[in-house]
N, C-alpha and C positions, 0 to 999 in steps of 0.2 A: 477278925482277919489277922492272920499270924503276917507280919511284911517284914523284911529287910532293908534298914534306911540308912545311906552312907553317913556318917561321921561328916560332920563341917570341921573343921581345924579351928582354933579358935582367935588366930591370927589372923586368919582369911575374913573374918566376923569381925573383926574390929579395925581392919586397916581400912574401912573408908571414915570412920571418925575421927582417924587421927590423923587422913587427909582434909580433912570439910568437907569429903565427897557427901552426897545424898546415902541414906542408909537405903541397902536393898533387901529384900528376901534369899536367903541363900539359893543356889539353884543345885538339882541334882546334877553333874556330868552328863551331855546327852551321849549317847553307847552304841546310837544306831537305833534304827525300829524295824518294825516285825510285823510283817503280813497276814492275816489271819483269818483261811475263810472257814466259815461255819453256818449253822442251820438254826442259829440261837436267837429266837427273832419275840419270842414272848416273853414277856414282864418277868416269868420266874428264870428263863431260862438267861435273859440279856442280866440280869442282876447277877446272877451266879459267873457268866462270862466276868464282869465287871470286878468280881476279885484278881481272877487272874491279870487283867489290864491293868489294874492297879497296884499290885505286886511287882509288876515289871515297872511301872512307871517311878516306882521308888527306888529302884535299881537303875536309873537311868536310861530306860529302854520306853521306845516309842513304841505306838499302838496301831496299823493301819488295818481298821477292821474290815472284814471283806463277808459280808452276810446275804444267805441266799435264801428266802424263805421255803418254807417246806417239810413237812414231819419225814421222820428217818432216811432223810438225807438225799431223797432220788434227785431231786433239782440241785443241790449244793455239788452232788458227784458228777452229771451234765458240764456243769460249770468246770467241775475241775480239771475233767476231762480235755476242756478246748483251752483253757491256758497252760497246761503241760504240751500240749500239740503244736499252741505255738510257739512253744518254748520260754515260756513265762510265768514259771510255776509259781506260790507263793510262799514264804519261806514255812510256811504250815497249816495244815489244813487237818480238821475236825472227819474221823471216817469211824465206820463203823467193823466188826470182825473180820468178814470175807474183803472186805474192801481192800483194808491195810494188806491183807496178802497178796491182793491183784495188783496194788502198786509196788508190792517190793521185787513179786515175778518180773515187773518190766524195767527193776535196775535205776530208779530214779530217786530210793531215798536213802537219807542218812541214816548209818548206825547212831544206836545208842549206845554204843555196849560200852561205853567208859564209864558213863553217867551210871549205867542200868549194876554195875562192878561198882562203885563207889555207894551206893546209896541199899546193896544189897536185894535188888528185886527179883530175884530170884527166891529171895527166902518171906517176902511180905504180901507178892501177887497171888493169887490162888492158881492152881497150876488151868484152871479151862479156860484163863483169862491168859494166862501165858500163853497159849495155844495159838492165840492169837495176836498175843503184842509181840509174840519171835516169828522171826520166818530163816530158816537152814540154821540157830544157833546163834542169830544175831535179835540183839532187842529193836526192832523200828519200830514199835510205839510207846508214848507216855500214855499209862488209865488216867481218866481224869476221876471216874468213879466206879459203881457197879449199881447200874439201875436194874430194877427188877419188874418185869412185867405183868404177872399175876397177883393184883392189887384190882380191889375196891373201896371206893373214896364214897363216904355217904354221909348225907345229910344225916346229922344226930338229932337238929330238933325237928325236922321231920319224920324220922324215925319215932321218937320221944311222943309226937302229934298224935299217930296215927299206933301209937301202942307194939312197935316191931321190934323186936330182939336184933342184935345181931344172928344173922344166918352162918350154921355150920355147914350146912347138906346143901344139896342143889336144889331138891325139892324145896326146902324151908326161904332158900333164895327166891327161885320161880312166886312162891306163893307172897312173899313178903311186895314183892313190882305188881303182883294185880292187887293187891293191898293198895299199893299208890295208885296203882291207875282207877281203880273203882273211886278214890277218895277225888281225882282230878289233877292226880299228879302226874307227871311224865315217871315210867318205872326206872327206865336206864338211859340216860344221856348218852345219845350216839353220834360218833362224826363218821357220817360216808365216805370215806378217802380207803384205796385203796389198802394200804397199812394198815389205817386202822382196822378195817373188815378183819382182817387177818391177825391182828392182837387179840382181839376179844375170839378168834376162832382159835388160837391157839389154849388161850386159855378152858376156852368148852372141851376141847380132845383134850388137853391133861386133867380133866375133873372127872371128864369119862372115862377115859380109861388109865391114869394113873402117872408115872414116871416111866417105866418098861414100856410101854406104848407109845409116849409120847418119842422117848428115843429112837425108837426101832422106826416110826411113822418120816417124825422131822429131821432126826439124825443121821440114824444108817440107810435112811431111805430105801426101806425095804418092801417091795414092791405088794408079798402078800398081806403087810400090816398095812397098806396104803389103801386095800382092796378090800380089808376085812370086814364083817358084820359089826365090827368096833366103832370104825371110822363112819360107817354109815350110822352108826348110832347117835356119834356124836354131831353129823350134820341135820340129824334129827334136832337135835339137843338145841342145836345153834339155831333151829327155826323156831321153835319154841322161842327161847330165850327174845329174838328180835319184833317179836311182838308186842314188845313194853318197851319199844322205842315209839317217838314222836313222829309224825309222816315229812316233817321238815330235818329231817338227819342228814337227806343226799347232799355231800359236796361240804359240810359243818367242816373246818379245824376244830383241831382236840379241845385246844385251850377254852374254844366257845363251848363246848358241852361241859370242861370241867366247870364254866360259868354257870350251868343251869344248875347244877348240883349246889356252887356257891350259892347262889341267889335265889332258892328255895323252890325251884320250877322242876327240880326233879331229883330222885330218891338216891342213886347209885350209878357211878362211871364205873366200869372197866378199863383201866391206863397202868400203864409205866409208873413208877412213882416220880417223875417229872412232875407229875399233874398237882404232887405236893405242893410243890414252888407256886403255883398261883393259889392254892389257899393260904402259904406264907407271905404273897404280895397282897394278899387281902386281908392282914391282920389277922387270922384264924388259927386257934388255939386246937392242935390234936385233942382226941378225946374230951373235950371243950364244945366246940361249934363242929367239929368234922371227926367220923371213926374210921379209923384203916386197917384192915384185915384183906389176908389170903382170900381168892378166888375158893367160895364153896368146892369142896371136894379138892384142890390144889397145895391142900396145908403141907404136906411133907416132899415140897421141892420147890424151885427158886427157878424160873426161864430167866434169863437175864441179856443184858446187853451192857457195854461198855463205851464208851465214846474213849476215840485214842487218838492222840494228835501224832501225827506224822510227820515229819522234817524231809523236804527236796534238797537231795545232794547242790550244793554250789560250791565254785572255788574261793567264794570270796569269805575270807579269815574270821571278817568281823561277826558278818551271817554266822559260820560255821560256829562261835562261841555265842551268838545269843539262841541260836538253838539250841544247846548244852544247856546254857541257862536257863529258857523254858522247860526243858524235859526236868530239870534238877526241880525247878518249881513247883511243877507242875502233881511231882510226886513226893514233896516236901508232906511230912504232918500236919501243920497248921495251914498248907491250903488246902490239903484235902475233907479235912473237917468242915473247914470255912466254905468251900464249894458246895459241900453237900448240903451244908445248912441252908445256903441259898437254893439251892439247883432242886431238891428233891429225894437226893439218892443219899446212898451212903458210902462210905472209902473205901478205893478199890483196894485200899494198902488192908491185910486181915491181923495186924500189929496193934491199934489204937483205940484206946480208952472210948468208952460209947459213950459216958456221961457229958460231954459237951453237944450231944445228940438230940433232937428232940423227941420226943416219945414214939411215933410211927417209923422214923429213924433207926431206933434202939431197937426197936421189934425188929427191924429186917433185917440190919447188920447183924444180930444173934441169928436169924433163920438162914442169911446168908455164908456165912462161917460154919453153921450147922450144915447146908448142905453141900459146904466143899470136900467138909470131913465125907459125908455118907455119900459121896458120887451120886447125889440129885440136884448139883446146879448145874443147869442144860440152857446150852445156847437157844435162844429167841428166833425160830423161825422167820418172823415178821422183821427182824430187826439188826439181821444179817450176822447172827451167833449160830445158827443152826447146819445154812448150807449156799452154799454158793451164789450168785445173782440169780443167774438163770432160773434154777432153781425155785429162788424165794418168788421172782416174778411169776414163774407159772402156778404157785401158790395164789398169790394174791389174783392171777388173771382168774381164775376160777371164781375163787372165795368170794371177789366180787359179784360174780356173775352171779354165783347162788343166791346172794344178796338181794340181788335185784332183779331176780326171776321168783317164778314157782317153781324152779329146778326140783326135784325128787330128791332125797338125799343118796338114793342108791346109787343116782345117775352121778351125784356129783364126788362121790368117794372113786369113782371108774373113772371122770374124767380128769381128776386131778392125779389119781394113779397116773396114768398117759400121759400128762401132760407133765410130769415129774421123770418120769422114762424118758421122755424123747428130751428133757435138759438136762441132763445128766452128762 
């Protein structure tokens, strides 16, 4: 962890000995504290918060953490919602793509644009990530990193057990989960949450049918890609696929299924690479104890999503500079390295050396970089890079529902077409 520690004076340090005062511990200047709600409620994810807390705390700045449990943030944004209503925002808050721009429409946050001009972010952010950390030309958000969603985390010595290669194709995926399930393994660690439903689906439409599809579907929301013999192939895909889940899935957080994978009960997750951070709170050695590769058929594109902290306008001076201070932090080199080591992901900044990375890291920051050049990193449906609330909700109200029906895939390519049309 890269930190910033004031200078003691070294007068200040010896003038109670040459009173007979008691000797003390120097103290940092306190500078004010800072509010701070977010959704970072698991072991990898509360660690990775804990640099930045700690970085401010060496700079003299207090910590009041404000935590909402809940994956991709539906419960954190409720919250945030009713203390901006009642007039009690907090001095920043953890959002995700489409988010940040619904708060800056309604006139409540702070520019960055001194910070975002001094530190050059215009030249370090990748430009679909700016997309979203600007809104009219102003920066209102700090990257804290660029998690990437089309990721599998798998057990190596159960792979290694049971004789399985890593999988390039869908097919050799498929067949490798009845591999484990015939052996008595669980094939893919599922959590029923609505988001989640919606990760591992995004990921089957871009395996099915590619990048160009996957944009024209999630992106331009284009009504006859939504409709087409594509999409229904890949809610095909997706039935397939959910049958090498465990009948106890409904209702799992993530964290708990990346556990099964930990603790040998099951073969391969589909996650974010968040899900890293708890094989790194588990002592787990990449390509070691755990392998991580691209979503079969997904290798030449990147779905991504960004977590961006947001600052609410206030008048009060002090606030107004330790929000400077955090955005400066926040997008400093050695936290972002440091964060990511903890957190999962890798730097949003596309400037910095990989080798302090660890190996699944290095993979994706090279694939990520790779596809800012080639216009194939594309916003995260699921995860509010892709398209609007409305929008992702009517995604997931479906995806669900497929989930948890025998819905037909044709039907459900038509209904989510619909149900995309009418939020728009």
């Amino acid at each position: 962890m890269i930190t910033t520690r004031l200078a003691v004076p070294l007068l200040a340090s010896l003038l109670p000995l040459t009173l007979g005062l008691p000797v003390q511990a120097a103290e940092t200047p306190d500078k004010g504290e800072v509010e701070v709600l977010n959704w970072w409620t698991s072991g990898g994810e509360a660690r990775a918060l804990g640099v930045l807390k700690s970085d401010l705390a060496d700079q003299g700045i207090g910590w009041k953490n404000m935590p909402v449990a809940g994956g991709a943030g539906t419960n954190a944004m409720a919250v945030l919602r009713s203390r901006v209503t009642s007039g009690n925002p907090p001095t920043a808050a953890q959002v995700l793509g489409f988010d940040a721009r619904d708060w800056a429409e309604r006139g409540g946050l702070s520019y960055l644009d001194k910070v975002a001009q001094d530190m050059k972010w215009g030249d370090i952010f990748p430009q679909p990530l700016q997309d979203f950390a600007k809104y009219k030309g102003h920066w209102i958000g700090a990257p804290f990193e660029i998690h990437s969603t089309n990721w599998v985390w798998a057990n190596k010595a159960l792979m290694d057990k049971l004789g399985i290669e890593q999988p390039t194709t869908w097919t050799d995926f498929l067949a490798s989960m009845k591999k484990a399930r015939d052996a008595g393994y669980t094939g893919l660690a599922y959590g029923g949450q609505p988001w989640q439903d919606a990760t591992v689906f995004e990921n089957v439409m871009l395996a099915t049918g590619g990048p160009d599809f996957y944009r024209k579907a999630f992106i331009d929301l284009d009504d006859a890609t939504l409709r087409s013999d594509t999409m229904i192939k890949a809610f095909n895909n997706f039935r397939e696929l959910l049958a090498y889940r465990d009948p106890n899935s409904s209702g799992r957080d993530w964290n708990l299924a990346t556990a099964m994978v930990i603790n040998d009960k099951a073969l391969y997750q589909i996650m974010g690479d968040w899900a890293k951070g708890e094989f790194i709170n588990a002592n787990l050695a990449p390509d070691k104890d755990y392998l991580c590769f691209r979503t079969p058929g997904t290798q030449q594109a990147v779905t991504f999503n960004s977590d961006l902290m947001i600052m609410f306008k206030t008048d009060d001076t002090q606030q107004q500079a330790l929000q400077d201070t955090m955005a400066r932090a926040i997008a400093s080199p050695g936290f972002q390295i440091a964060f990511s080591n903890n957190k999962g992901s890798v730097p949003a900044r596309m400037d910095l050396p990989a080798d302090e990375l660890d190996a699944c890291a290095q993979k994706g920051y090279e694939q990520v970089q790779a596809a800012a050049k080639n216009n194939t990193l594309m916003g995260s449906m699921a995860h509010g890079y892709a398209a609007q609330a409305a929008v992702k909700n009517a995604v997931f109200d479906i995806v669900s529902a497929f989930v948890n029906s025998s819905m037909p895939g044709d039907v459900a390519a038509e209904q989510m077409a619909m149900a995309i049309q009418d939020a728009k």
